[in-house]
Backbone atoms as SQL, in Angstrom:
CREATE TABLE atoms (id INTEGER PRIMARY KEY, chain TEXT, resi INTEGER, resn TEXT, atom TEXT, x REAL, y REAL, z REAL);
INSERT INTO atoms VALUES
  (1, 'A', 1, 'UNK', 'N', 11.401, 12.376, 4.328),
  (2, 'A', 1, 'UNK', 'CA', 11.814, 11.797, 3.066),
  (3, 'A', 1, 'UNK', 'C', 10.662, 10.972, 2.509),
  (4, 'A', 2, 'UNK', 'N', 10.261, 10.846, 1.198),
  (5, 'A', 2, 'UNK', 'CA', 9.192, 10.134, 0.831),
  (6, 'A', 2, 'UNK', 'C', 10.189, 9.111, -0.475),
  (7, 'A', 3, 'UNK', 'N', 8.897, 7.937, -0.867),
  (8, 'A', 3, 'UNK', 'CA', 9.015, 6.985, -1.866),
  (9, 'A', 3, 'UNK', 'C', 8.521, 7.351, -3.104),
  (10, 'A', 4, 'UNK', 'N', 9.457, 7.202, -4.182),
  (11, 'A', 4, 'UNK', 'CA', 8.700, 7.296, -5.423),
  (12, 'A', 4, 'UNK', 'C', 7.628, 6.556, -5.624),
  (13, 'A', 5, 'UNK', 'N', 6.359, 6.760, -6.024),
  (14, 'A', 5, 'UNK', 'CA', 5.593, 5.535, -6.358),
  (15, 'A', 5, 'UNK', 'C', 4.875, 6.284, -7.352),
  (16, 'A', 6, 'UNK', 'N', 4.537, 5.003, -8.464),
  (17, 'A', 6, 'UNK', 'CA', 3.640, 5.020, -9.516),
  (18, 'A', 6, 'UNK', 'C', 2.804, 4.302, -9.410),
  (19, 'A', 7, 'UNK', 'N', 1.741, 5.671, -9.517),
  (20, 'A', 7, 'UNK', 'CA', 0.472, 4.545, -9.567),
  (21, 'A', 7, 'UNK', 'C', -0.076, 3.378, -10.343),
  (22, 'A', 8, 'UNK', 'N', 0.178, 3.606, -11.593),
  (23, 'A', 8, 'UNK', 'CA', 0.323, 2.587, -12.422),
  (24, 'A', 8, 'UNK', 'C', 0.907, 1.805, -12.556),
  (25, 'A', 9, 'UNK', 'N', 1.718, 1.430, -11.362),
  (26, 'A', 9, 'UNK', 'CA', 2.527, 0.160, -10.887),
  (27, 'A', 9, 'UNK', 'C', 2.141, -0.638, -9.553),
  (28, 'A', 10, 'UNK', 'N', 0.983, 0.417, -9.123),
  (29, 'A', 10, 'UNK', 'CA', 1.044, -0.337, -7.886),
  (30, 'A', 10, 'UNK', 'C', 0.474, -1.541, -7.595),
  (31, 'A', 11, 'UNK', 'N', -0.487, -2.245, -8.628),
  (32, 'A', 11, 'UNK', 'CA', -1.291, -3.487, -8.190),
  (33, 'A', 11, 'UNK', 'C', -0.561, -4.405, -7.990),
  (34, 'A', 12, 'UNK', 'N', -0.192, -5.681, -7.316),
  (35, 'A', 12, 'UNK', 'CA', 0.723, -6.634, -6.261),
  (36, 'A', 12, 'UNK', 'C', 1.579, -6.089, -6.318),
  (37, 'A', 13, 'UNK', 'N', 1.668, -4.643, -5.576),
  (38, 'A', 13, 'UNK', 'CA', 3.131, -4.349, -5.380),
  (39, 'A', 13, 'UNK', 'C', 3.823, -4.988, -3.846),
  (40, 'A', 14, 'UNK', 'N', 4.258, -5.144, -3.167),
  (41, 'A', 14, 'UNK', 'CA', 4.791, -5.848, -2.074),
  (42, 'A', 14, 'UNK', 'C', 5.117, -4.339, -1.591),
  (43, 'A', 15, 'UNK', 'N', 5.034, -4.305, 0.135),
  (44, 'A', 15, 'UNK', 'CA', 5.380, -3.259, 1.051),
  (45, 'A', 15, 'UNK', 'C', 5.206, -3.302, 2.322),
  (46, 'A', 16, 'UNK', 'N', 6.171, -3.424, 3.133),
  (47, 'A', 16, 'UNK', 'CA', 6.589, -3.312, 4.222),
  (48, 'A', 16, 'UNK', 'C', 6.678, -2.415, 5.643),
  (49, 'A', 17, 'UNK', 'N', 5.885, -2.204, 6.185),
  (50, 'A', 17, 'UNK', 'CA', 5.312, -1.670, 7.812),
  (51, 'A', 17, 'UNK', 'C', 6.913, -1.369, 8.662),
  (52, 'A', 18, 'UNK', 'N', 6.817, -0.296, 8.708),
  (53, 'A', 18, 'UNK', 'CA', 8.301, 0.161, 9.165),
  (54, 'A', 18, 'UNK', 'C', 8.207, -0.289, 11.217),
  (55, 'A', 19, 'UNK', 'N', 6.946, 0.329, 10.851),
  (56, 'A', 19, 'UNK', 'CA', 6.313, -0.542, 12.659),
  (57, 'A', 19, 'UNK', 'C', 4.906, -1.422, 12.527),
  (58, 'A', 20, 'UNK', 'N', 5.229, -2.544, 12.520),
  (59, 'A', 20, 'UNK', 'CA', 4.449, -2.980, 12.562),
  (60, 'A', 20, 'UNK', 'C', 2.898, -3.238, 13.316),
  (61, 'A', 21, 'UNK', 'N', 2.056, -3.481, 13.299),
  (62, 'A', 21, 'UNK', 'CA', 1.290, -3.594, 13.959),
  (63, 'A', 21, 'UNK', 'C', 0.522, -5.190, 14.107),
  (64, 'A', 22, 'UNK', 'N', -0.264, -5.563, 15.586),
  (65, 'A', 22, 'UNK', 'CA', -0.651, -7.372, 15.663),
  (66, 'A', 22, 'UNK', 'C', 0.517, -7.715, 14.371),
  (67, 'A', 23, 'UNK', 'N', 1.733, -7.862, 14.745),
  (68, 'A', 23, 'UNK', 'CA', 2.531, -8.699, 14.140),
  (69, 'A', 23, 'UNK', 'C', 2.307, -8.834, 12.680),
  (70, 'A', 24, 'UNK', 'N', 1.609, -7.531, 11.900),
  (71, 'A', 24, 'UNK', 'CA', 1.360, -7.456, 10.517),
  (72, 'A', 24, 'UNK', 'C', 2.363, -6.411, 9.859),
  (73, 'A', 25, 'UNK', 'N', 2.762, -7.220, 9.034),
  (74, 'A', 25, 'UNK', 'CA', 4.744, -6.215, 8.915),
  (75, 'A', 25, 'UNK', 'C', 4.727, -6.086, 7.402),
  (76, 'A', 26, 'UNK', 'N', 4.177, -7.390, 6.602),
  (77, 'A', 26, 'UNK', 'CA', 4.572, -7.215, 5.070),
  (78, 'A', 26, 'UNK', 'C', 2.541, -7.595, 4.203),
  (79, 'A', 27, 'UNK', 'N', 2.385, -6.209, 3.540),
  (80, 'A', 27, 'UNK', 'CA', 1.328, -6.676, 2.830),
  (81, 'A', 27, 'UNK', 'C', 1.037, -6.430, 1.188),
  (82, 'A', 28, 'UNK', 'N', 0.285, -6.483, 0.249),
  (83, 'A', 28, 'UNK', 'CA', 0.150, -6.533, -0.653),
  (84, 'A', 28, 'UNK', 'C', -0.870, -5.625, -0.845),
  (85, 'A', 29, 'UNK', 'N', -0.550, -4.700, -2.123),
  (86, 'A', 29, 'UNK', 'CA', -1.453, -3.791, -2.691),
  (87, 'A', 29, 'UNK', 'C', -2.916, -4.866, -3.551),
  (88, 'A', 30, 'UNK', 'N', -3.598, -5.172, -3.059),
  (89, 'A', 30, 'UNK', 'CA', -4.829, -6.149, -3.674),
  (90, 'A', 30, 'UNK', 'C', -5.420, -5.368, -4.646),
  (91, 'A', 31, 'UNK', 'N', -6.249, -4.315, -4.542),
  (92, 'A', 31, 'UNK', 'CA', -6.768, -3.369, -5.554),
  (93, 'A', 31, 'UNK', 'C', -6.548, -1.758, -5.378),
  (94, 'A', 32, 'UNK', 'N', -7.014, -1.316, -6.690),
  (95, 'A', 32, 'UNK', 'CA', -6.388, 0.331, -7.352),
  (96, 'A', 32, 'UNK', 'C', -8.530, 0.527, -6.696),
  (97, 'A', 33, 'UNK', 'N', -8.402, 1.912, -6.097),
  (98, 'A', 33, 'UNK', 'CA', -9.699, 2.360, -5.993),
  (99, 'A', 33, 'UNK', 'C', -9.734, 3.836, -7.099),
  (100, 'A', 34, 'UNK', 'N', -10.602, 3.868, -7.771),
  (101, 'A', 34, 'UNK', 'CA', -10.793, 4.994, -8.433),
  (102, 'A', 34, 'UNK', 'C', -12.296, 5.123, -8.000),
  (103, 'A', 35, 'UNK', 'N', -12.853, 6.628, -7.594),
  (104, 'A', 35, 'UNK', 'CA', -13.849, 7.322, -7.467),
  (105, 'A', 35, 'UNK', 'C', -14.947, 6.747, -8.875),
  (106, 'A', 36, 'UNK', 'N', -14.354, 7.032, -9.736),
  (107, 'A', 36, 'UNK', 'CA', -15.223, 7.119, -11.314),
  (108, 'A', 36, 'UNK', 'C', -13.960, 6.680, -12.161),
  (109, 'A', 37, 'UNK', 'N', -14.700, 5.559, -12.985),
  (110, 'A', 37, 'UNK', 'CA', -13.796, 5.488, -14.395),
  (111, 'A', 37, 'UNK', 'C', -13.190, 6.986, -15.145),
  (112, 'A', 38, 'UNK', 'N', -11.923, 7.042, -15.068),
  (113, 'A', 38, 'UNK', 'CA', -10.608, 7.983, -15.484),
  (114, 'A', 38, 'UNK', 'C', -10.752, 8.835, -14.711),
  (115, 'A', 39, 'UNK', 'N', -10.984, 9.254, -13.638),
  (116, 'A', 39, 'UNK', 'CA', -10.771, 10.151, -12.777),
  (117, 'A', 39, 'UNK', 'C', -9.526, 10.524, -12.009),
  (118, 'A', 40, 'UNK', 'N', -9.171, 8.959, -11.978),
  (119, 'A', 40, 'UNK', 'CA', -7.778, 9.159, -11.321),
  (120, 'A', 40, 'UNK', 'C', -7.516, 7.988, -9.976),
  (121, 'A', 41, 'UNK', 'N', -6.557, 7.636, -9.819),
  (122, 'A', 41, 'UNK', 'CA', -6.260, 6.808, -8.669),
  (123, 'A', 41, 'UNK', 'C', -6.329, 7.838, -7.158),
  (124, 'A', 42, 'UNK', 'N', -7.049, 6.978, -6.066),
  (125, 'A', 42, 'UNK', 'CA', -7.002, 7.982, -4.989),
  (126, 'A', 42, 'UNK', 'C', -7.082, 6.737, -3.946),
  (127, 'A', 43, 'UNK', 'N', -7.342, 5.728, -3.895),
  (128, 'A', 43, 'UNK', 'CA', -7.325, 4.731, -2.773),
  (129, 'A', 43, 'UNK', 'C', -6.349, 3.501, -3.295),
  (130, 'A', 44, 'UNK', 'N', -6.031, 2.976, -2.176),
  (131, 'A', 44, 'UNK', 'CA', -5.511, 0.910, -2.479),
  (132, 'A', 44, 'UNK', 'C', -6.208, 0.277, -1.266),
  (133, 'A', 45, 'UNK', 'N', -6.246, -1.053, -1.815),
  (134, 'A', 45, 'UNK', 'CA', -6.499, -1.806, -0.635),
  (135, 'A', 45, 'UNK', 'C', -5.618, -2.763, -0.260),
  (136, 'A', 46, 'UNK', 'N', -4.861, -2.429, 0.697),
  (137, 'A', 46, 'UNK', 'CA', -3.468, -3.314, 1.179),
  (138, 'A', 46, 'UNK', 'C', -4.005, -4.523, 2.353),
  (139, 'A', 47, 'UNK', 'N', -3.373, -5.841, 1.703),
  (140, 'A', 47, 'UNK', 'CA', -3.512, -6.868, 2.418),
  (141, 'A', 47, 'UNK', 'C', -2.486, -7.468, 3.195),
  (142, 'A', 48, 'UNK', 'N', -2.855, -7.606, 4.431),
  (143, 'A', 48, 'UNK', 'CA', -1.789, -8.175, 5.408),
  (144, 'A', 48, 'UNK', 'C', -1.420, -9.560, 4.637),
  (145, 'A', 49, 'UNK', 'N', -0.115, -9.732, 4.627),
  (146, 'A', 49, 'UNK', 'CA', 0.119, -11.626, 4.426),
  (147, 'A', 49, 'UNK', 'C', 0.144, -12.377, 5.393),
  (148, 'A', 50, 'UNK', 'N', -0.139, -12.059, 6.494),
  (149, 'A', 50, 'UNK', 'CA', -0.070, -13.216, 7.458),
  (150, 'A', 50, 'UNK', 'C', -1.653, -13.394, 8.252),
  (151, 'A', 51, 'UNK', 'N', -2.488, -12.493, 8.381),
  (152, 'A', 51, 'UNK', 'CA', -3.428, -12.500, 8.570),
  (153, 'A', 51, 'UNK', 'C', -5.186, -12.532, 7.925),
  (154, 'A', 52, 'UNK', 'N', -4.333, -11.621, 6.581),
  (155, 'A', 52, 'UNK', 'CA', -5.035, -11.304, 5.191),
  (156, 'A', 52, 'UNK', 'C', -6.068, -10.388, 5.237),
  (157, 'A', 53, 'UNK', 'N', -6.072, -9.709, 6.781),
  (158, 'A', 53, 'UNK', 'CA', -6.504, -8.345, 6.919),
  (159, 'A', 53, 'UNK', 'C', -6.932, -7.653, 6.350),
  (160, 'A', 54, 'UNK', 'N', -7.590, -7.376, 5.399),
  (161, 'A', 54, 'UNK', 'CA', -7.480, -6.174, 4.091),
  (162, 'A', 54, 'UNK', 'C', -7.982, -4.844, 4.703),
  (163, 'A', 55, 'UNK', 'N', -7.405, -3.266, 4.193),
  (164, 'A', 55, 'UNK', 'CA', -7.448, -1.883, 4.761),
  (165, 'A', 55, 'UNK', 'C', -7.482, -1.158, 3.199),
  (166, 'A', 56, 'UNK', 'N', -8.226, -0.118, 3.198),
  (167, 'A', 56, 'UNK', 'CA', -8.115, 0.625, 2.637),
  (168, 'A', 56, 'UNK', 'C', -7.115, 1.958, 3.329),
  (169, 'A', 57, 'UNK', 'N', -6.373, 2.674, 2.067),
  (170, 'A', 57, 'UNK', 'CA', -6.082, 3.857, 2.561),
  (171, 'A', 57, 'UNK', 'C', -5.635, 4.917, 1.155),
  (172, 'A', 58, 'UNK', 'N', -5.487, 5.902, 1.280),
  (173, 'A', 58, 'UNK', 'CA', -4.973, 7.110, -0.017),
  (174, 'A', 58, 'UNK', 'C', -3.201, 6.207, -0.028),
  (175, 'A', 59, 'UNK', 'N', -3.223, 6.498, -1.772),
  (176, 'A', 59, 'UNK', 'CA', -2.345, 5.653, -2.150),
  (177, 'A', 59, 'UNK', 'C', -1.052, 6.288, -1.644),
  (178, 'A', 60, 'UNK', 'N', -0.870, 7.721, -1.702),
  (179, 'A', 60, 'UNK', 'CA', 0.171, 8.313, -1.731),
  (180, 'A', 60, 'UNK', 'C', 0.596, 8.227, -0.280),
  (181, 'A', 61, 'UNK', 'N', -0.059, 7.681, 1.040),
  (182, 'A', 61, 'UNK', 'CA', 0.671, 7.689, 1.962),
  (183, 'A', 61, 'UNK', 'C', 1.813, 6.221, 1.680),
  (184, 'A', 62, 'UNK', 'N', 2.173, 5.911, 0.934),
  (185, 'A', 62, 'UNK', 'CA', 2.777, 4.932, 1.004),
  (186, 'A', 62, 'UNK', 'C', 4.288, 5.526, 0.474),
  (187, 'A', 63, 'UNK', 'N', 3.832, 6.852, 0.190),
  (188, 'A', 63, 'UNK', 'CA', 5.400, 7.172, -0.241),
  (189, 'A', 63, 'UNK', 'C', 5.690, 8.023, 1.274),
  (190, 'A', 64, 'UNK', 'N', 5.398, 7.647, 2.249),
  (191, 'A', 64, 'UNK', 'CA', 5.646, 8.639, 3.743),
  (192, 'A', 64, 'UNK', 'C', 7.116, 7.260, 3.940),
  (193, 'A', 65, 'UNK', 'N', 8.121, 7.258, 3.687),
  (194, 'A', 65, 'UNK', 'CA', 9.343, 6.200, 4.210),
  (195, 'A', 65, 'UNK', 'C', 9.242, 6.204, 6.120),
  (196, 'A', 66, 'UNK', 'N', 8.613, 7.186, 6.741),
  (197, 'A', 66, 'UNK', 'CA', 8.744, 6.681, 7.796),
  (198, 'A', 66, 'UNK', 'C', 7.525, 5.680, 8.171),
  (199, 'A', 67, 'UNK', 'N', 6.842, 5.879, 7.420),
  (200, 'A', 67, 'UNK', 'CA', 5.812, 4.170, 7.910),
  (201, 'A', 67, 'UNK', 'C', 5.641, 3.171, 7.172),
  (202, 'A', 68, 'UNK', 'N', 6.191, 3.702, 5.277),
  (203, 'A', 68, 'UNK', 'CA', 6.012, 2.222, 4.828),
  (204, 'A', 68, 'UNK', 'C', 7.569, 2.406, 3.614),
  (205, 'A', 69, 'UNK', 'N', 7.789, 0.701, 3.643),
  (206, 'A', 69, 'UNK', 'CA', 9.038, 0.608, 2.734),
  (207, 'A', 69, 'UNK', 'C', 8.943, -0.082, 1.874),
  (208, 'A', 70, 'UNK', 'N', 8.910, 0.332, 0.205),
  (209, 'A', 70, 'UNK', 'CA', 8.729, -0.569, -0.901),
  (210, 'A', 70, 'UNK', 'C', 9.825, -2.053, -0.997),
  (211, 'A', 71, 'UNK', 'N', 8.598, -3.233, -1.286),
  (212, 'A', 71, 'UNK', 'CA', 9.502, -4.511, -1.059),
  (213, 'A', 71, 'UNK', 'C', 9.226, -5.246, 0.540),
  (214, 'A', 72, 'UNK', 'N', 9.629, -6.423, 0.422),
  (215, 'A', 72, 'UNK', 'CA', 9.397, -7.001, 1.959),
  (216, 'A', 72, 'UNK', 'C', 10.836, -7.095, 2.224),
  (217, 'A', 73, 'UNK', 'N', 11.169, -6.614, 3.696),
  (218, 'A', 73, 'UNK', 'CA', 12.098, -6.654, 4.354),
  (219, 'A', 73, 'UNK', 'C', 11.917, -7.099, 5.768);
């Protein structure tokens, strides 16, 4: 099952680690990565809130519901 997501919604979007990892469970979309101006969205950089960790990854794994859940829970 996957998450709707828009990309054009995603900057501070809030999202939640279905398993967490080092006790990092809820983080924040910090920045939109685009390759080239209008090319298109293809990265984020999600920040842990408790550690402030920051990761890059492809945006669309965030609609995989078995590892991440829109919102902090």
């Amino acid at each position: 099952m996957s998450t709707r997501v828009q990309p054009a919604k995603l900057l501070h979007s809030k999202w939640t680690a279905v398993t967490p990892l080092n006790r990092e469970k809820h983080f924040i979309v910090t920045a939109l990565i685009e390759p080239e101006p209008g090319a298109g969205l293809e990265r984020i950089t999600l920040e842990a809130v408790l550690t402030r960790r920051s990761f890059d990854l492809p945006w669309r794994e965030l609609q995989d519901s078995s590892r991440w859940r829109q919102g902090w829970r």
